[in-house]
ROVO-619559 format. One record per atom (N, C-alpha, C): x, y, z; residue in one letter. Coordinates in steps of 0.2 Angstrom, whole numbers, plus 5000, padded with zeros to 4 digits. Example, Ala and Ser with C-alpha at 12.3 -4.5 7.8 and 13.67 -1.06 7.14 Angstrom:
2
506649725039A506249785039A506649845039A506449895035S506849955036S506450005039S
***
This chain:
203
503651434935X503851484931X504351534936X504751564932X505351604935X505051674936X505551734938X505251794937X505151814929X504651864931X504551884923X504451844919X503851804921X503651734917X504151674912X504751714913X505351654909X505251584915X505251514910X505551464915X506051454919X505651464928X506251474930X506751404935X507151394938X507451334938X507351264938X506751264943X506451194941X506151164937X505951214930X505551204926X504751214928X504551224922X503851244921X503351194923X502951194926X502451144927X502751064935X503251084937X503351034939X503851074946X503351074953X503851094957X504351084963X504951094963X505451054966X505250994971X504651014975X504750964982X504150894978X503750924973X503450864971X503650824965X504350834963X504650824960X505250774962X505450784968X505850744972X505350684975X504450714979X504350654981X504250594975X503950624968X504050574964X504550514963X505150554964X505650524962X505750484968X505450514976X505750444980X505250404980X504550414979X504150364977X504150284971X504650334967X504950264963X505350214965X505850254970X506350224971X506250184977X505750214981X505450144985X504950084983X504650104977X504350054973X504649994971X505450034969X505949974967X506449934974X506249964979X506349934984X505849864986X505049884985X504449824986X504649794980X504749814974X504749764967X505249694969X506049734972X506249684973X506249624979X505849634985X505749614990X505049554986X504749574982X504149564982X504149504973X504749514971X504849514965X504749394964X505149374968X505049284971X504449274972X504049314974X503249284975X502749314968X503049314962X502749374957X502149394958X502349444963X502249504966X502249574962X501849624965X502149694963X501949734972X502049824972X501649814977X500949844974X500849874971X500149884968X499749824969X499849754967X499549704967X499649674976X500249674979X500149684986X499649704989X499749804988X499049844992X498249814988X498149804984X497549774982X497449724984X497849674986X497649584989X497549624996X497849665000X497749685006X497049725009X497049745001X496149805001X495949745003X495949694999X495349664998X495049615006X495449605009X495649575015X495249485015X494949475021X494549405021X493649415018X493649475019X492849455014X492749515009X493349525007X493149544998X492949604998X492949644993X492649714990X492349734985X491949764984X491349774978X491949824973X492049804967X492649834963X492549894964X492049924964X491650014963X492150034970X492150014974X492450024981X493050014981X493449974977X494049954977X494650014975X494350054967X494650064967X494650134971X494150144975X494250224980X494550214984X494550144987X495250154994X495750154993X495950134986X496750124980X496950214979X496250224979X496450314977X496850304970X496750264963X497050244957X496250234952X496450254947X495950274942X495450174941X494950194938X494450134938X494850074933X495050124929X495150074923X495850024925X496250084931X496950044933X496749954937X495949984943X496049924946X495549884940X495349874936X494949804932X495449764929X495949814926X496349774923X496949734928X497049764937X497349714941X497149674940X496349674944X495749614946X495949564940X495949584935X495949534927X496449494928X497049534929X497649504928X497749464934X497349474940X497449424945X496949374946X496549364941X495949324940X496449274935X496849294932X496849244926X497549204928X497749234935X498349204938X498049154944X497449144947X496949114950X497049144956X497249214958X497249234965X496649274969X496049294965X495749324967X495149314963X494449284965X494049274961X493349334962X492849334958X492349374958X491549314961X491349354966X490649334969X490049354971X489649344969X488749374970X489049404976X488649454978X488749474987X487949474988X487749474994X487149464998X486749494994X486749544991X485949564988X486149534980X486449504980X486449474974X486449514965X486449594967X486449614960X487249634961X487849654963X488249644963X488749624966X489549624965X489849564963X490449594969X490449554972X491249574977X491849524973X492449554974X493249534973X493249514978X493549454978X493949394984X494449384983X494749354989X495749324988X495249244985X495549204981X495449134982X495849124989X495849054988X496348994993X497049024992X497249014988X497949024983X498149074986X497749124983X497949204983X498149234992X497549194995X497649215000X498449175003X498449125005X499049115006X499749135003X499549164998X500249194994X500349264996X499749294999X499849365001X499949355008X499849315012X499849305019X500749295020X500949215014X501549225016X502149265014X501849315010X502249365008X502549425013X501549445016X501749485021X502349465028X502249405028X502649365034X503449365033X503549355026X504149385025X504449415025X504049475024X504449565020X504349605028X503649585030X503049655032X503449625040X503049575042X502949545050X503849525052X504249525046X504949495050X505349555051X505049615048X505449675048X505749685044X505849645039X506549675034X506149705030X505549735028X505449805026X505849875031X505549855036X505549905040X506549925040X506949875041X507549865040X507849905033X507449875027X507849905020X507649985021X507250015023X506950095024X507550125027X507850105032X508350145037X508850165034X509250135029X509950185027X509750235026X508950235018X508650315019X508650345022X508250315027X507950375031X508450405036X508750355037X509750375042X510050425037X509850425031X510750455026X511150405026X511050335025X511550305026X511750255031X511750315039X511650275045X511250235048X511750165047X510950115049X510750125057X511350135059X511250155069X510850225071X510650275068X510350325068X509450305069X509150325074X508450325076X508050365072X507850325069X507650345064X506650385065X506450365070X505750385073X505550445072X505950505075X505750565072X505850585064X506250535061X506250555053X505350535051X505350475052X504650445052X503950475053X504050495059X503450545061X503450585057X503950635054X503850685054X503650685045X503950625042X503750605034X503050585035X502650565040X502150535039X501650595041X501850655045X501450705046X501350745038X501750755035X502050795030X501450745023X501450685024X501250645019X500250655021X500150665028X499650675029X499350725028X499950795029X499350845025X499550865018X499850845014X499550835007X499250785004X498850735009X498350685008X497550735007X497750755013X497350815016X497050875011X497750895008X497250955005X497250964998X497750884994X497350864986X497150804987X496750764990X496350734989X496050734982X495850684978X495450714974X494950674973X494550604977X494350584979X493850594984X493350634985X492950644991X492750594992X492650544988X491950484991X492350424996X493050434997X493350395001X493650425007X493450455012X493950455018X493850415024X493850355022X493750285027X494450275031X494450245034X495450225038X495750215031X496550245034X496950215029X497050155027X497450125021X497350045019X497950015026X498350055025X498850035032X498950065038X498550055043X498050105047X498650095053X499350115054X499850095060X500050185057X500350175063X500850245066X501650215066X502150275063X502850295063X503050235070X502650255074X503150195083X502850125080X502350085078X502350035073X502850005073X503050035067X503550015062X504250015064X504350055069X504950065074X505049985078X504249975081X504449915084X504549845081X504349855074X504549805069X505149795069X505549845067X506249865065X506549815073X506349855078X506649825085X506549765089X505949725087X505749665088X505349645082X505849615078X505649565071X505249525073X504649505070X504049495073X503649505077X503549535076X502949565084X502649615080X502249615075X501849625071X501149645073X500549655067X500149675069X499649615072X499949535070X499549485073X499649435067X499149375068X499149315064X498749345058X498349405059X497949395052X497949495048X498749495043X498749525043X498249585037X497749565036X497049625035X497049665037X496849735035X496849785039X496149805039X495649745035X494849755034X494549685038X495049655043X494749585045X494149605050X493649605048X493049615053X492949545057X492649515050X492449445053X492649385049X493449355052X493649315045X493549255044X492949215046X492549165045X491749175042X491649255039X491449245033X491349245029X491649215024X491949225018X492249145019X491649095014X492049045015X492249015006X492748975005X493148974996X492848934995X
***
């Protein structure tokens, strides 16, 4: 609201800077859609193949690492069950149910990430942004300084307390940099960000 309770410039209910990250938000989304779009792909369906890593997650779990409402992840899990990429399985105490990659699923998200994530052309498509344009501009300190700004408004609306586990993409702004400067040289062969022990979990 403006002075004197009139609406003022930016409009009622919606304030300039989180108005704008919404809008970049989209507009990187449609950057994943179409990197992501040959493998039918989304990224939502990305980060949840990646939640789920090599041994699976109990859905109740799943959707507080997504930090995304309950009813959003049943109907991914559904939609990727009936695509055959991730199936449901008793877990050790046998009263409930962990989500798994299949065989399939797994290597469609494996060779996905080898394409976009480990070659660097994620990291590549992000620079005109974050340069203005200039793709030769170092872009490091814009990085840090968006992922600082991203952390304390992680920080102080939360609205999930029952999740503050590591992040789903648990790397730092120099990461992503080194992507950017040697294409390939990644996080490794197994890109999980939950791989404890990946020969438990057998298809």
């Amino acid at each position: 609201m403006g002075l004197g309770g009139t609406p003022g410039a930016f409009g009622a209910g919606m304030d300039a800077v989180m108005f704008e990250l919404k809008a970049a938000h989209l507009s990187v989304q449609r950057v994943g859609r179409a990197f992501l779009q040959g493998d039918g792909l989304t990224p939502a369906r990305f980060d949840l193949m990646n939640a789920l890593g090599r041994n699976g997650m109990r859905q109740s779990d799943l959707w507080k690492r997504l930090e995304v409402a309950r009813s959003v992840v049943c109907e991914m899990v559904r939609s990727l069950m009936r695509l055959g990429w991730v199936k449901r399985v008793r877990a050790a105490d046998s009263r409930t149910w962990l989500v798994m990659l299949t065989r399939v699923g797994r290597a469609l998200f494996e060779r996905a990430y080898d394409q976009h994530v480990e070659s660097g052309n994620v990291a590549v498509a992000m620079e005109p942004g974050l340069g203005r344009g200039h793709v030769e501009t170092d872009t490091l300190s814009v990085r840090n300084e968006i992922w600082w700004i991203c952390e304390g408004l992680l920080e102080a609306y939360r609205t999930r307390k029952s999740w503050f586990g590591p992040d789903l993409y648990c790397c730092d702004p120099e990461d992503y940099y080194m992507w950017l400067t040697w294409p390939g040289m990644g996080p490794g062969d197994v890109p999980f960000v939950d791989d404890l022990t990946p020969n438990a979990a057998s298809e």
